[in-house]
C-alpha positions as CSV (number, residue, x, y, z in Angstrom):
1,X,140.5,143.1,87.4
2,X,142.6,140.8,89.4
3,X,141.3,137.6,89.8
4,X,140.8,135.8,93.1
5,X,142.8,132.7,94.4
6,X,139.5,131.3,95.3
7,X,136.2,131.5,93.3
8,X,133.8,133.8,94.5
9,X,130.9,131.6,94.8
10,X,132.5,129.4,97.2
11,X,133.8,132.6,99.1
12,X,130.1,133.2,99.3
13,X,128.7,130.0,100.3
14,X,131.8,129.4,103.1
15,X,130.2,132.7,104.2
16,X,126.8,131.6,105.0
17,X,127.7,128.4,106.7
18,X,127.5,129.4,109.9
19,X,124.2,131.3,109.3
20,X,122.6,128.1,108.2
21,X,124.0,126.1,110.9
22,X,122.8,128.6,113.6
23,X,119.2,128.4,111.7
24,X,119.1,125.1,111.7
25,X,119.5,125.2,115.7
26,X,116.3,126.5,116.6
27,X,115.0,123.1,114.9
28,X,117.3,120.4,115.2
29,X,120.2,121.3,118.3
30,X,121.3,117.4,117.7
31,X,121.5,118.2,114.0
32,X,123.2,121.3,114.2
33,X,126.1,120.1,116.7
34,X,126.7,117.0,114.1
35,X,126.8,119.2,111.1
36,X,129.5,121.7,113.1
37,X,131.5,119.0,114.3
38,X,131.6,117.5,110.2
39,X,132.3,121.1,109.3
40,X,134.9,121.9,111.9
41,X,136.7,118.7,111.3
42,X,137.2,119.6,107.7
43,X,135.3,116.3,106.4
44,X,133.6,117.9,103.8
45,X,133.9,120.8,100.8
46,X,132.6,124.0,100.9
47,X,130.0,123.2,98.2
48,X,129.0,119.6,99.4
49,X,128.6,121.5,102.9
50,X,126.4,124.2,101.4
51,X,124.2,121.7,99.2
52,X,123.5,119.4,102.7
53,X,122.6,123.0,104.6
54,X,120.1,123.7,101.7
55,X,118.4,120.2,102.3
56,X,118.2,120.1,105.8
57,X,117.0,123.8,105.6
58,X,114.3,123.0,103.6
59,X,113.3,119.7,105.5
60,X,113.1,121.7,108.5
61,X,111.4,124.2,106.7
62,X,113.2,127.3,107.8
63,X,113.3,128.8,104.7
């Protein structure tokens, strides 16, 4: 099996990102536009990206 340039976790994580950004809209718009704007701007790594999502997620208690 070939391996991948990138590991497939963070394939994985960059591709719920924008999910958990979208759920965190319905409870925080302010939130959600800061955390885009960080993410857009490139400020941040996938995983440290994903790890904040999880925290705010669960403080908002969307999941």
């Amino acid at each position: 099996m070939k391996k991948l340039p990138i590991p497939k976790d963070i394939v994985q994580k960059r591709a719920q990102i924008r999910k958990m950004i979208v759920q965190i809209s319905y409870k925080d718009e302010k939130l959600a536009i800061k955390l885009l704007r960080r993410w857009v701007e490139d400020n941040v790594s996938v995983s440290d990206m994903y790890a904040e999502l999880e925290q705010h997620l669960k403080e908002k208690q969307v999941v």
